[in-house]
N, C-alpha and C positions, 0 to 999 in steps of 0.2 A: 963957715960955708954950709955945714950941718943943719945950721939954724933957717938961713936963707932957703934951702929947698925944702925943709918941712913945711915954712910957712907957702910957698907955692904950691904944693899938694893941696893944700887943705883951701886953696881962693878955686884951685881946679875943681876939688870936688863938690865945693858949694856952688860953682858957676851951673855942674851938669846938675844937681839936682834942683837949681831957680830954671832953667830951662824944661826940665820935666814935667817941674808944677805949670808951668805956663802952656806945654803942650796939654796937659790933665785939662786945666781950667776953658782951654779953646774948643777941648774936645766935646764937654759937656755943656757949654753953652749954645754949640750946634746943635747935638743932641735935643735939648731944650726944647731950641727954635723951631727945630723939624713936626717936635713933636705938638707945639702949639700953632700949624700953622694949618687951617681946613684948607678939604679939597675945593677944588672948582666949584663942583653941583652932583645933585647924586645922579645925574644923568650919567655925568663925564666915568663917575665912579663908576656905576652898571655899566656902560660901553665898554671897560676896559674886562670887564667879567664875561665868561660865553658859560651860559647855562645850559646844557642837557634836557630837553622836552623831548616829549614827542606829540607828531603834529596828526588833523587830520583832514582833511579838502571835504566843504562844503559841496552840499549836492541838492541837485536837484530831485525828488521825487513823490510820490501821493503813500500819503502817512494817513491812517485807519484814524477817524474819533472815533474815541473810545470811554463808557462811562464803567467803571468799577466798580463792584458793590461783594457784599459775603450774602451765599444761597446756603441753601438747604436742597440736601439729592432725598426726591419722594419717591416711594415704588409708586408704579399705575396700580397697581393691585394687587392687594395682601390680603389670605384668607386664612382661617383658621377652619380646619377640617374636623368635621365634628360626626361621632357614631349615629344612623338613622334607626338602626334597631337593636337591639342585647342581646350580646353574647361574649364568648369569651374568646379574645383575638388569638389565633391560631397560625397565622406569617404576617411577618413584618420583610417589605417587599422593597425593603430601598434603603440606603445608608444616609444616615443624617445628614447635613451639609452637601446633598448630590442636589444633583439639576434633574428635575422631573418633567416629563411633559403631559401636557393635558390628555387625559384619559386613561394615564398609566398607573394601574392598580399599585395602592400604597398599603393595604391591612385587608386582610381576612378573614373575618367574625366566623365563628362556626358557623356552617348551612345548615346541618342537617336537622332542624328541628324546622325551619322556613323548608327542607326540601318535604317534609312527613306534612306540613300543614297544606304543598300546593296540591301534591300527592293527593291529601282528603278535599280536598275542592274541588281536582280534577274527578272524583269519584264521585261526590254530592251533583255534581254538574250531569254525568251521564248518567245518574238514577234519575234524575227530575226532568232530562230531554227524554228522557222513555217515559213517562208519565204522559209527557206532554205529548208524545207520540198516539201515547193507546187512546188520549183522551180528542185528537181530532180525529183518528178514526172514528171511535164512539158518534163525534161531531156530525162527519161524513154520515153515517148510516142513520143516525137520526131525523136529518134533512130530510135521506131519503122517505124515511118511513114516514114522514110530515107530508111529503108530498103525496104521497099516496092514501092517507088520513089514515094511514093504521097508529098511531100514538099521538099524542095533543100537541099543540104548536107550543104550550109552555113547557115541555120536557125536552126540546129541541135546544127552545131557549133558555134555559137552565145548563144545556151543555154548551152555550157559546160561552156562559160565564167562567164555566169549568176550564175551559178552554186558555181564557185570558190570564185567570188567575194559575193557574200551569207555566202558560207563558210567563208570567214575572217572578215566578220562582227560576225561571232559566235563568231569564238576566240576571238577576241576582246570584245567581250562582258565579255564571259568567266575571260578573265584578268582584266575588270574593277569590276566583281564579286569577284574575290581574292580579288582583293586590296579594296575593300568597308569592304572584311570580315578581313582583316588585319588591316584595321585602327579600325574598331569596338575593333579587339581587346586588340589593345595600348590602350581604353581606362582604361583598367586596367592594371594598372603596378607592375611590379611585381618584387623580388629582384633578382636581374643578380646572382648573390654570397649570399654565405652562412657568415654571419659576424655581426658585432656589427653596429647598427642605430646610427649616432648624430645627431644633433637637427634640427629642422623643419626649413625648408627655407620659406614654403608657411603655409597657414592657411586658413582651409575649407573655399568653396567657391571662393577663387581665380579664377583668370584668367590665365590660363601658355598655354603653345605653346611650340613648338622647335624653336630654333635657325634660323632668318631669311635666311641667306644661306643654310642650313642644306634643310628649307621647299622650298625651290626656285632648290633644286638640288633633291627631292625627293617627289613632291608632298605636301602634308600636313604630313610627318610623317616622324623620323627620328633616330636615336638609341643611344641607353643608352652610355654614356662615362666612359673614367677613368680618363680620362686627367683635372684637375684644381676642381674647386669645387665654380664655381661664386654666389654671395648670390644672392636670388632671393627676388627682390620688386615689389612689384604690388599698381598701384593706380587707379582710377575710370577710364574707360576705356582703360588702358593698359593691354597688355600681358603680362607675366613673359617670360621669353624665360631660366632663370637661372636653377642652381641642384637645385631639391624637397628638396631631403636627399642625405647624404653619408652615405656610407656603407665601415666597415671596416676589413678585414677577422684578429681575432685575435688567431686561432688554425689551423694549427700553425704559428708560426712567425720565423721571422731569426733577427738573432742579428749580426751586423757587426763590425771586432775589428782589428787590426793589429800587428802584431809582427816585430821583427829585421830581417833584414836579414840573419843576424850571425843563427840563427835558421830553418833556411829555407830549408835546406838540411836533419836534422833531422825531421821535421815534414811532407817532403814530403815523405822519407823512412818508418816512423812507419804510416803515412796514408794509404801507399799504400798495409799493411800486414788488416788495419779493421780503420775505422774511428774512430778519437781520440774523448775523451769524453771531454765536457766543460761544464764548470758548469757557471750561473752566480748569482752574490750578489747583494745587493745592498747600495747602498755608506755608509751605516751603517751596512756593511758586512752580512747583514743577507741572506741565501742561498735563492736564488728566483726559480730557476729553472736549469734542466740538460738536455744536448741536446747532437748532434752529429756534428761536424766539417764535411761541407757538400763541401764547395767550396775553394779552394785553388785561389787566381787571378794569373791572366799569366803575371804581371808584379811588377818590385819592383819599388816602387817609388824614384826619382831619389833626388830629395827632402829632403827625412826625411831616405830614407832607410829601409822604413818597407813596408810589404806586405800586404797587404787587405786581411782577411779572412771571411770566414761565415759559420755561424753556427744556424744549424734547432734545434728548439725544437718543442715539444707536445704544450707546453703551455696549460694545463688539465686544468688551475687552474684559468687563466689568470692572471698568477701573474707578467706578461710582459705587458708593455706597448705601443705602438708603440711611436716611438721618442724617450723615456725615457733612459737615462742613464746610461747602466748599471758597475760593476766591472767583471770581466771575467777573466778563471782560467780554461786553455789551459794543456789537459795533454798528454803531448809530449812523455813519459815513464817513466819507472819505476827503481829507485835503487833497487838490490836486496839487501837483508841480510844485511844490513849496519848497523851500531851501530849508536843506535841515545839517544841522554838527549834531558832536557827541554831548551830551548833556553835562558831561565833564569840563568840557570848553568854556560853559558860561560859568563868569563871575559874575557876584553880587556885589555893586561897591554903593558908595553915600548917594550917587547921580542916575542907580538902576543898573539895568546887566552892563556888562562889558564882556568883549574877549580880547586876545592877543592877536593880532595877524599880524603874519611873518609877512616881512616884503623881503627887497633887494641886500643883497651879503649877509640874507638872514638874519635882518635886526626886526625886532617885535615893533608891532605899533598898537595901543591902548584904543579900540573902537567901543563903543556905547553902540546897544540891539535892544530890540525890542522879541522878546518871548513870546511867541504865539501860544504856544503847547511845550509838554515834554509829557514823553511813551517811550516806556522800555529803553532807556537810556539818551534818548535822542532825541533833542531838541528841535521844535518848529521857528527860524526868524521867519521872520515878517517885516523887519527894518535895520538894516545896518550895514549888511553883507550883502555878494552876491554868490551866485556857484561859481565853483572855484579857484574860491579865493583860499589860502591856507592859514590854518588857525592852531594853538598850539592845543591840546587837548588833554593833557596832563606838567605837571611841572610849573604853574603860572607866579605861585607863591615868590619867587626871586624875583621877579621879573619886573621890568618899570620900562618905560618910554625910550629906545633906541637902544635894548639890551639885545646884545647876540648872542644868538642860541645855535647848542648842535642838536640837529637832528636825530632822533635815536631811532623811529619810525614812523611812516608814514600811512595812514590806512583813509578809510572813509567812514561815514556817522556809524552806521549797526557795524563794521566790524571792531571799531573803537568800544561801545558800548559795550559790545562782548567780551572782550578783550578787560575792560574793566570790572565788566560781572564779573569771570573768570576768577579777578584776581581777589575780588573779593570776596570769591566762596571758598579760595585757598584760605585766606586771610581766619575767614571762619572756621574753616575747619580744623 
């Protein structure tokens, strides 16, 4: 009886474990099946995914042409202040790097040997008017005695000569009187222009002078330049003849930059209705200053093919430098009414731009546009769209033909644009 239920045990538990393997083997050939069986379409696959964008509604409005180029910010005028007579500076009358204005005394060469010299002219002047004095008296009385025939009419006339030559000793005196009172007053100097001071050539006490030809073609005294700017040294009994300072006028300034030829017909037609506006940045785009497109040049360069233009600002702020580098952002006119997105919006695919417009429960639809422009983030259609219609403007990468998206935010072309600068200068920084 022992034997008989052993052997029962052992048919049970080989039944349950053929039953195991049978459920194993049904299990994994589902498995299998599932796994080798594709989807539908990858449409049906994106429909069943809702991707995260954010969107933003084309618009209608008038978008700036705009041609770009790199200028250069020129002072109007830059002089280098130079000594008219010698001596040895005695005040230094302004701090380097200050803003001076025209007429305001910069150095003070000793006077007193120009005050002892106007001093002796003014003296040589009133001995030689008393000469001239006694000798038209003389003049006078002679005539007289001529008419009367008491003396000869040539001793008369002998004193008109006396006379004359008296006279042009005055004037000459008279002229070395000026010029005593004109080098007195070189010796203070003064600023030619209204502009920005850089740094001290000479240092109180010096010795300067003009320019040995300069003093050999005009006396001892000679006139302020603009031309070069030579550093001035001085050592124990040397003259400086070099610029004291420079002076730099930085309100206003012009900035010089060039365009294409290809442009050149359009910018001289909309300048000649009111001078275009230009703005300039700086190489980290940041807006520096806005000015007016003042000079157009009378020729295109044969070379490169661009034009040389210029352009005046205020510079209020001095936020121009002279030399300095700037970006430059020429507005030649204007698009009216145009439908514009975020320039994030458009894709590049194999058939030209596309974007994504969102229609109804929010499922995307692949449209093909045509790009007019793009400024400052913000693209110009000209073919595809219309205003307000909505387009997704970041996120497009998932996306394909009947894909549902959630909205994350909704704005319009410049504040999407910003919104992307934005994140992009986190990004950088």
């Amino acid at each position: 009886m022992a034997y008989w239920k052993h052997i029962a045990l052992r048919r049970s538990i080989r039944l349950i474990i053929g039953l195991a393997i049978i459920v194993l083997i049904a299990l994994g050939v589902r498995q299998l099946t599932s796994a080798r069986t594709p989807p539908n379409s990858a449409a049906e696959h994106a429909a069943a995914t809702t991707v995260p964008v954010t969107a933003a509604i084309a618009t209608r409005e008038d978008v700036p042409e705009i041609i770009n180029a790199i200028g250069t910010v020129q002072s109007i005028d830059s002089v280098s202040v130079l000594p008219r007579v010698t001596g040895t500076i005695e005040k230094i009358e302004f701090e380097p790097g200050q803003d001076v204005k025209k007429g305001q005394e910069l150095f003070l060469i000793d006077p007193r040997p120009y005050q002892a010299a106007l001093d002796q002219a003014k003296a040589q002047l009133a001995h030689d008017e008393g000469v001239l004095a006694e000798a038209q008296l003389d003049l006078a009385r002679y005539q007289t005695l001529e008419t009367q025939k008491s003396i000869a009419a040539q001793t008369a006339q002998d004193q008109v000569y006396v006379v004359q030559q008296d006279n042009g000793t005055v004037q000459l005196d008279q002229a070395n009187v000026e010029s005593a009172q004109l080098n007195l007053s070189f010796c203070h100097i003064a600023a030619p222009i209204s502009g920005r001071a850089g740094t001290l050539q000479v240092d109180l006490g010096n010795l300067v002078g003009p320019a040995s030809g300069q003093a050999a073609a005009n006396s001892s005294s000679n006139s302020s330049s603009a031309a070069g700017n030579p550093t001035a040294t001085t050592s124990s009994g040397a003259t400086s003849s070099g610029a004291l300072v420079s002076i730099t006028q930085l309100q206003p300034v012009y900035v010089n930059f060039s365009i294409p030829q290809t442009a050149l017909n359009e910018v001289i037609e909309n300048q000649a209705k009111a001078a275009l506006d230009v703005a300039a940045f700086s190489q980290a785009g940041k807006l520096l200053a806005r000015g007016k497109l003042t000079v157009i040049n009378n020729q295109v360069s044969t070379s490169t093919g661009t034009l040389t233009m210029q352009a005046t600002f205020p510079n209020s702020h001095a936020t121009l430098w002279p030399g300095e580098y700037v970006s430059v952002q020429l507005v030649v006119g204007t698009r009216r009414n145009v439908v514009t997105v975020p320039a994030s919006a458009v894709m590049v695919g194999p058939n030209g731009d596309y974007v994504y417009v969102i229609g109804a429960a929010n499922k995307v639809k692949r449209v093909n546009v045509q790009e007019a422009a793009r400024r400052g983030g913000v693209s110009v259609i000209s073919k595809g769209i219309s205003a307000g219609q909505k387009v997704v403007a970041t996120g497009q990468y998932r996306l394909d033909n009947g894909t549902s998206v959630a909205i994350q935010q909704t704005t319009v072309p410049h504040e999407a644009a910003r919104a992307t600068a934005g994140a992009g200068s986190a990004a950088a920084d």
